[in-house]
DRENDO-1510 file (C-alpha; in Angstrom, 1 decimal, always signed):
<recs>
REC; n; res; u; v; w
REC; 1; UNK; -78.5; -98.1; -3.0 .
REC; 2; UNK; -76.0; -95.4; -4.5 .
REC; 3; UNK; -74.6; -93.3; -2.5 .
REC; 4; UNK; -76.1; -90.3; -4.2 .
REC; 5; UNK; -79.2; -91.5; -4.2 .
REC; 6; UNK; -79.0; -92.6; -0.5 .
REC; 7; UNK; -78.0; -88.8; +0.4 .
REC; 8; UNK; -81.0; -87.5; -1.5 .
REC; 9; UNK; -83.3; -89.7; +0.3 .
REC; 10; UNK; -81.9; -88.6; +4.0 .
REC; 11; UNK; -82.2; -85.0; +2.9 .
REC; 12; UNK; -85.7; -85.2; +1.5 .
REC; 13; UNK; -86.9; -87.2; +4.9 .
REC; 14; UNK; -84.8; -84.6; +6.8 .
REC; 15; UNK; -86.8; -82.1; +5.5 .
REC; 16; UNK; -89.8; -83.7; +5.8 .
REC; 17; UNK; -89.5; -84.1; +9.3 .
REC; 18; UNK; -88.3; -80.5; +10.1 .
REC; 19; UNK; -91.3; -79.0; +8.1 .
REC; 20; UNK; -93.8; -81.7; +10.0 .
REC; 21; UNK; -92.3; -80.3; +13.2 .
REC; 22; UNK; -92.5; -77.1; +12.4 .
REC; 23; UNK; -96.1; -77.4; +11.4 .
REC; 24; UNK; -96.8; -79.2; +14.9 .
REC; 25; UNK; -94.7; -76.4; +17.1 .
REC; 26; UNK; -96.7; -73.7; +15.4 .
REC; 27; UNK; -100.2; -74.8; +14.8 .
REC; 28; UNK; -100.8; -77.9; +16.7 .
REC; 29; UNK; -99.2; -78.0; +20.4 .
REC; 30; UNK; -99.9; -74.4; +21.2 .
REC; 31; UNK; -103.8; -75.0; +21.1 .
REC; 32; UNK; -103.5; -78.5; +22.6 .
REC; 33; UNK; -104.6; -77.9; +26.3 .
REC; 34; UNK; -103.6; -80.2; +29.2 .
REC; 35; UNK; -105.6; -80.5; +32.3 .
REC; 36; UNK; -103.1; -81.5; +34.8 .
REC; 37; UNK; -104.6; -83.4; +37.9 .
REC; 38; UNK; -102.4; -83.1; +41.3 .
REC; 39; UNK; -103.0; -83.9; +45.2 .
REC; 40; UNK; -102.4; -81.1; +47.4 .
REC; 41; UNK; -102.2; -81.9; +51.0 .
REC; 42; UNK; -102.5; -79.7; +53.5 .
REC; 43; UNK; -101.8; -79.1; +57.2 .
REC; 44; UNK; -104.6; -78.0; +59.3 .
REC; 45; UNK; -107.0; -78.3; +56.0 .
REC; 46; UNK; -110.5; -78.5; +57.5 .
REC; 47; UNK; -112.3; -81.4; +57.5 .
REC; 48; UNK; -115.1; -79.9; +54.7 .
REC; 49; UNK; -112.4; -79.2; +52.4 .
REC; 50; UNK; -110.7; -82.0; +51.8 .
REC; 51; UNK; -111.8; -83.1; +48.4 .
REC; 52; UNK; -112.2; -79.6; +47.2 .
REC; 53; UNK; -110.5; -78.7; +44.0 .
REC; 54; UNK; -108.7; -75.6; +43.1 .
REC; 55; UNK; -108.0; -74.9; +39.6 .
REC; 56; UNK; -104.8; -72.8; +38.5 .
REC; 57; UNK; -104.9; -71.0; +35.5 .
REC; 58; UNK; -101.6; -68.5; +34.7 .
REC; 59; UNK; -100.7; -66.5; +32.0 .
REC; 60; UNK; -103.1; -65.7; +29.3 .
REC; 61; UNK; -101.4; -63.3; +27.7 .
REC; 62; UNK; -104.2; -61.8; +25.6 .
REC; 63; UNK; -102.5; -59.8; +23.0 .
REC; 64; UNK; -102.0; -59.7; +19.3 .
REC; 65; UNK; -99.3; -63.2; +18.6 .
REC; 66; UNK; -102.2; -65.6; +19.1 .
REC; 67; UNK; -105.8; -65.9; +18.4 .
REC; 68; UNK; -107.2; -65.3; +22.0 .
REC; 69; UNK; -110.6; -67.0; +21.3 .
REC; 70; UNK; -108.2; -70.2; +22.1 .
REC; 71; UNK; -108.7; -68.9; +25.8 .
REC; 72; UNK; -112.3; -68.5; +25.3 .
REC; 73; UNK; -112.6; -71.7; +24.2 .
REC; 74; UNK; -110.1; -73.0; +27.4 .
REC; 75; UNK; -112.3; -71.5; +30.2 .
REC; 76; UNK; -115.3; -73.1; +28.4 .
REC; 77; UNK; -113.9; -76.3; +29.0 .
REC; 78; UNK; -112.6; -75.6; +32.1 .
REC; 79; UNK; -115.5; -74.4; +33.9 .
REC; 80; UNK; -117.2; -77.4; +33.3 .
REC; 81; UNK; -114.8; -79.3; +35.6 .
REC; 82; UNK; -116.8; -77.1; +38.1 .
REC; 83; UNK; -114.0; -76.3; +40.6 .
REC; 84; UNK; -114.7; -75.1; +44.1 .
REC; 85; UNK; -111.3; -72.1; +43.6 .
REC; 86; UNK; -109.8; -70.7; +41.0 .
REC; 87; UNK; -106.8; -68.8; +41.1 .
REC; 88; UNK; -105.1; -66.8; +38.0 .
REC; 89; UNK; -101.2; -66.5; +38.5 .
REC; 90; UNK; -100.8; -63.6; +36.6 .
REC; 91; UNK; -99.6; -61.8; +33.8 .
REC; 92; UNK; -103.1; -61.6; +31.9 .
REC; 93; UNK; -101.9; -59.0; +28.4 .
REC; 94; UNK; -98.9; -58.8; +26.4 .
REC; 95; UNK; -99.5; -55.2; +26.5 .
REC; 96; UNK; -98.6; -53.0; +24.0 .
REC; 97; UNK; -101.5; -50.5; +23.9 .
REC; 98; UNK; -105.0; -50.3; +25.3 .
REC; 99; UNK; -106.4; -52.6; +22.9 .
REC; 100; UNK; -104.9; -55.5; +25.1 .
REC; 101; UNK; -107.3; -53.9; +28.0 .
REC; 102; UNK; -110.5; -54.0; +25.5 .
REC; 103; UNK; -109.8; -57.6; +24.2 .
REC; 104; UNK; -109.0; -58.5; +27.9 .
REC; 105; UNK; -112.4; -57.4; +28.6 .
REC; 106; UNK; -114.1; -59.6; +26.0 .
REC; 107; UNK; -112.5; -62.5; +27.4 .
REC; 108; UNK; -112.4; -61.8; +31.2 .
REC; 109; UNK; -116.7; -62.2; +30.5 .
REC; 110; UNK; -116.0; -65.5; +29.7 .
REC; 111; UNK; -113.8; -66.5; +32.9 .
REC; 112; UNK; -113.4; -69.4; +34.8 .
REC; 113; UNK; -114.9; -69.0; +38.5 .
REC; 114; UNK; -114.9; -70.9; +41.4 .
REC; 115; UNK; -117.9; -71.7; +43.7 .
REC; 116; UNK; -116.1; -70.7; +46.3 .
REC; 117; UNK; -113.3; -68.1; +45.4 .
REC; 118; UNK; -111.8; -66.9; +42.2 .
REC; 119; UNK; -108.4; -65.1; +43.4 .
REC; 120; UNK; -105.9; -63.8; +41.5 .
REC; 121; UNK; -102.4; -62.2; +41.1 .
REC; 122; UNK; -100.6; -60.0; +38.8 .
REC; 123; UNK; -97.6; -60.7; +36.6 .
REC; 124; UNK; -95.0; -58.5; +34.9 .
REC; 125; UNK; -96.7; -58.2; +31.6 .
REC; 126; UNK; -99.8; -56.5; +33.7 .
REC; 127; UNK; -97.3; -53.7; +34.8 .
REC; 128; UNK; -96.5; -52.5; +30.7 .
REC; 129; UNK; -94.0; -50.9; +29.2 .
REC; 130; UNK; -90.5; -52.4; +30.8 .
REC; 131; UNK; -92.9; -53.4; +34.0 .
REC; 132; UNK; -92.9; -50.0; +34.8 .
REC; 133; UNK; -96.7; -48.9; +33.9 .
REC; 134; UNK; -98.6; -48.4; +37.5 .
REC; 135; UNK; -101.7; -47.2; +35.1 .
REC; 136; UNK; -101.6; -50.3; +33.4 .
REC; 137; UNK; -101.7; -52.5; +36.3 .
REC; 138; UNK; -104.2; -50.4; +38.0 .
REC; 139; UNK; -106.3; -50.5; +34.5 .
REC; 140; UNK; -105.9; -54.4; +34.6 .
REC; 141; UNK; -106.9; -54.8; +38.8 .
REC; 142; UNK; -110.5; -52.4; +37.5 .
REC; 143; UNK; -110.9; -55.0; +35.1 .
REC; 144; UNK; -109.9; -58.4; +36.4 .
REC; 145; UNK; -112.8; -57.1; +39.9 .
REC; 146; UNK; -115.6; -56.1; +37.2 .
REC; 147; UNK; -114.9; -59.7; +35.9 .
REC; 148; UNK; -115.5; -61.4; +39.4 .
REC; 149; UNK; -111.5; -61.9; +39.9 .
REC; 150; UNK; -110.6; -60.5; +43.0 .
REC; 151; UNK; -106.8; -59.5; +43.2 .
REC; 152; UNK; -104.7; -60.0; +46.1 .
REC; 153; UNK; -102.0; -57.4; +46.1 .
REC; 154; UNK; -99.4; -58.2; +49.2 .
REC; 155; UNK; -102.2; -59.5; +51.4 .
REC; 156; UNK; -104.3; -62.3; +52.6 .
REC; 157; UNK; -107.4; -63.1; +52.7 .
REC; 158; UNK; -109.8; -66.5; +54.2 .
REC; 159; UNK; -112.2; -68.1; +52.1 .
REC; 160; UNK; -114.0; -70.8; +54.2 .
REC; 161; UNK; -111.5; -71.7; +55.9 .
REC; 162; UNK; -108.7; -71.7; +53.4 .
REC; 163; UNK; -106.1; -69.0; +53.6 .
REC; 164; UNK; -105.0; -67.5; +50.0 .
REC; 165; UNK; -101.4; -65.0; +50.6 .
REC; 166; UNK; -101.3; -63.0; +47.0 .
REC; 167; UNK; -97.8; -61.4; +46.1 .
REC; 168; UNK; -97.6; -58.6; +44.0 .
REC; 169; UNK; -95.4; -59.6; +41.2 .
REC; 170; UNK; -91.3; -59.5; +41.6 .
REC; 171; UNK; -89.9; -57.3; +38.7 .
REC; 172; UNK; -93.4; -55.1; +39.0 .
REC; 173; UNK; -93.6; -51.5; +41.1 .
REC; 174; UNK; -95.6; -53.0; +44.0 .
REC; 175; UNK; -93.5; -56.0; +45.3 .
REC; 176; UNK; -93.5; -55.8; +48.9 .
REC; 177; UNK; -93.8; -59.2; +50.4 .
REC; 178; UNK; -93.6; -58.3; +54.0 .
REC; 179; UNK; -96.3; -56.4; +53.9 .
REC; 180; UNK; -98.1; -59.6; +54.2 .
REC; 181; UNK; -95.7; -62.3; +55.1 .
REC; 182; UNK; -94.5; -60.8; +58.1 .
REC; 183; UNK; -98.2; -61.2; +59.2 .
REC; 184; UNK; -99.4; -64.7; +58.1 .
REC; 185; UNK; -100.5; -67.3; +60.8 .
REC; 186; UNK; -98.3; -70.6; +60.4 .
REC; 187; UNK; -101.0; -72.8; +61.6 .
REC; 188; UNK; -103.9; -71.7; +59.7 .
REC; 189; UNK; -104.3; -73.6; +55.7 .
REC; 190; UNK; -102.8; -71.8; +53.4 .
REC; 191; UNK; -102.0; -71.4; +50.0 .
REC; 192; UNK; -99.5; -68.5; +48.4 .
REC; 193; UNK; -99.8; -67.1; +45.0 .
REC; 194; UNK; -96.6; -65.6; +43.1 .
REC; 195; UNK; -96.6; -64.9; +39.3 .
REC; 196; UNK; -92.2; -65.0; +39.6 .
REC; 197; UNK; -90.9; -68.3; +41.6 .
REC; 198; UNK; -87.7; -66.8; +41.9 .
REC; 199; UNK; -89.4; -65.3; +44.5 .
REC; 200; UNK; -89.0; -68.7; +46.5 .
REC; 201; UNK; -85.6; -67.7; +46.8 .
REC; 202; UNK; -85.8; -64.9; +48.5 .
REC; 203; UNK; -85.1; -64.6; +52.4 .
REC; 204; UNK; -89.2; -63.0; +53.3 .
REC; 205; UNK; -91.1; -66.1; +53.8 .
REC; 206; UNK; -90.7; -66.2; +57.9 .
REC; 207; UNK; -91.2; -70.5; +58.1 .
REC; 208; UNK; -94.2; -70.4; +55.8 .
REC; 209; UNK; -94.1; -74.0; +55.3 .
REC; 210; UNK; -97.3; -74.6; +52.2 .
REC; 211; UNK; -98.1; -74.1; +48.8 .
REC; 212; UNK; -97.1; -71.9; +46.6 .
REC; 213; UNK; -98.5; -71.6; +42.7 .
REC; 214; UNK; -96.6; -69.9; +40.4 .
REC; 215; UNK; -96.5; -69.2; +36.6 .
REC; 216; UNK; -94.1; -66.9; +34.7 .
REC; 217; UNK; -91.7; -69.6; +32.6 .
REC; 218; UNK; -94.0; -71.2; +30.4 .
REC; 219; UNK; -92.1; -74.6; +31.2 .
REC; 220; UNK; -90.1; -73.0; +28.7 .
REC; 221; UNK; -92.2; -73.1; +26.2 .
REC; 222; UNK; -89.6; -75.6; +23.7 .
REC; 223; UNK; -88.2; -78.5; +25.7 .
REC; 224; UNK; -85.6; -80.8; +23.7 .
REC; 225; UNK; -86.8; -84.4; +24.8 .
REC; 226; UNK; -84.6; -85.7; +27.7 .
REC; 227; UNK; -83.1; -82.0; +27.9 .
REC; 228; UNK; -84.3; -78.9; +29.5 .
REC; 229; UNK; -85.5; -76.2; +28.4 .
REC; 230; UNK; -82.9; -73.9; +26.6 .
REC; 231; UNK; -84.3; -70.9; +27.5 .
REC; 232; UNK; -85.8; -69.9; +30.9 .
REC; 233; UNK; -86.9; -66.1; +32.1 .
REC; 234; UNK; -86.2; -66.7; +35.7 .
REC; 235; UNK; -82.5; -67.3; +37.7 .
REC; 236; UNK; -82.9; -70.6; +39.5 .
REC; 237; UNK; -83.1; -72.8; +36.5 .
REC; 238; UNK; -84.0; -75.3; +38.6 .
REC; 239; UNK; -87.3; -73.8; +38.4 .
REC; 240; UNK; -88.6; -74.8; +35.2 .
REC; 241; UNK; -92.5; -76.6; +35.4 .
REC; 242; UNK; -94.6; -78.6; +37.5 .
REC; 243; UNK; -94.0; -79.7; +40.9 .
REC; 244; UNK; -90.9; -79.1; +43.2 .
REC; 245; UNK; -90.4; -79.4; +46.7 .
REC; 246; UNK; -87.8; -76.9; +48.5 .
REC; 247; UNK; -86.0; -77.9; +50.9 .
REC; 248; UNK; -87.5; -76.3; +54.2 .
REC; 249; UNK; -91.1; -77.8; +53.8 .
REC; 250; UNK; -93.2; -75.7; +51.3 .
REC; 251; UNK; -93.8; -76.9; +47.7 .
REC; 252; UNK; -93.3; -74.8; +44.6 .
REC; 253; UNK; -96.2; -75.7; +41.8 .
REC; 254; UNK; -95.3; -74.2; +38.3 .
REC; 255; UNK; -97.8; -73.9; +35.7 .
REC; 256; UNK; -96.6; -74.3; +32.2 .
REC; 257; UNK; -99.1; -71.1; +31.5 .
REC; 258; UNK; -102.4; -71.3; +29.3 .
REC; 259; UNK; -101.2; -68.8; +26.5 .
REC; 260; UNK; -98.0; -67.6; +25.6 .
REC; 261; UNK; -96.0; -64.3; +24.2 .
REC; 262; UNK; -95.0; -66.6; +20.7 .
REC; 263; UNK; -97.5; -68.9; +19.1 .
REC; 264; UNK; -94.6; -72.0; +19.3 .
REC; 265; UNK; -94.6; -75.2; +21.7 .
REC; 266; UNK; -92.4; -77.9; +21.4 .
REC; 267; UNK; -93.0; -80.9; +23.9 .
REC; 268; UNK; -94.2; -78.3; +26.3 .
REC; 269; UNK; -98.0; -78.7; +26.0 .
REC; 270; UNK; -100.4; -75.8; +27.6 .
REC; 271; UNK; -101.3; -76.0; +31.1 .
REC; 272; UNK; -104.8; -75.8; +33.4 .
REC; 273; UNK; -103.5; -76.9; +36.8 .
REC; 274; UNK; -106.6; -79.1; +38.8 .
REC; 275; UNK; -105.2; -79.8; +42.7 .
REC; 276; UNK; -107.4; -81.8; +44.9 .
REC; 277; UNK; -107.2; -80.5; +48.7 .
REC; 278; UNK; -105.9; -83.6; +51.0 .
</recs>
């Protein structure tokens, strides 16, 4: 083969395969739901609940980059896993006005619930403009309750026999951890909900020793293959998706989030989160 001819070929297959990938980042992988299965042990779990599920779902981000009926269409299929909890991580809009809160509306009617408890949490997007917008969030908490979510804001509460801890989220106006972590009891079963795992880092946790779900990267959202992800929106880039355990005893879960703020995934599929109790 000529040379010239051989450099024509690479550059026609080059392109090729940057316009195929392009095509898949933007149109395929962002709709192309994963339901990730994990065992969750835990101490003290009660004898009833072991075997129950509790399903994860984080960052929905109804707005105006993606077609939201995608999430319609994810808590259909969800819901027919039937789990026993659900908890929403936060950061439910990608607020820009209050059209997020009506279209947030239409698809909160169509939620996943669990048999038991649907819990949630809020994120930074749920606090507006520069996570500053108190109306917002409190706009958001009226409608996540009329939609059968109840929000945990800094508190705890039991649902037979499993203990839920919500944190308000980090960079939001209502982060005050202690106001229920200096209060939690270390030998009851419980779970802890965070929108920010940065907040893992943070000296407030007083030997809290269990679970905590999180959200808020996206895994990234583009991954490299054998590299991580270039871009990250927290500080401990250790803390990118999926499961990691810290090093005094509790375990950090990061979903990879359901929707996200730009319609482009690359090796970074989207992410319901199904633990089993153990």
């Amino acid at each position: 083969m000529k040379r010239r001819s051989f450099l024509k070929k690479s550059f026609y297959t080059a392109l090729g395969a940057s316009v195929l990938t392009g095509f898949y980042s933007w149109r395929i992988e962002p709709f192309w739901l994963e339901f990730v299965k994990v065992k969750m042990p835990i101490k003290n779990l009660p004898t009833h609940l072991v075997g129950k599920t509790i399903m994860q779902i984080s960052d929905i981000h109804v707005g105006n980059r993606f077609d939201w009926n995608y999430i319609i269409e994810s808590f259909d299929k969800a819901q027919k896993l039937n789990p026993d909890y659900v908890v929403y991580t936060g950061d439910y809009v990608d607020y820009e006005d209050q059209e997020q809160l009506e279209h947030l509306k239409i698809v909160l009617k169509n939620c996943v619930k669990g048999k038991i408890a649907t819990v949630g949490v809020l994120g930074n997007h749920d606090y507006g403009e520069d996570w500053l917008e108190d109306d917002v969030a409190n706009s958001i908490i009226d409608i996540l309750n009329s939609s059968g979510i109840e929000t945990l804001r800094n508190e705890q509460k039991e649902y037979e026999g499993l203990n839920f801890i919500g944190i308000d989220d980090f960079w939001g106006t209502n982060f005050k951890p202690s106001n229920v972590l200096d209060y939690i009891d270390l030998e009851k079963p419980t779970i802890a909900l965070c929108h920010n795992p940065d907040v893992c880092d943070l000296d407030i946790w007083n030997g809290y020793k269990s679970w905590i779900l999180a959200g808020h990267t996206h895994g990234g959202q583009v991954k490299p293959p054998f590299l991580k992800p270039p871009i990250l929106p927290v500080k401990n880039k250790k803390y990118s998706a999926g499961k990691i355990p810290l090093d005094d005893g509790r375990t950090l879960y990061i979903n990879r989030a359901l929707g996200h703020l730009f319609q482009v995934r690359f090796n970074v599929r989207p992410e319901i989160t199904v633990f089993e109790l153990a």
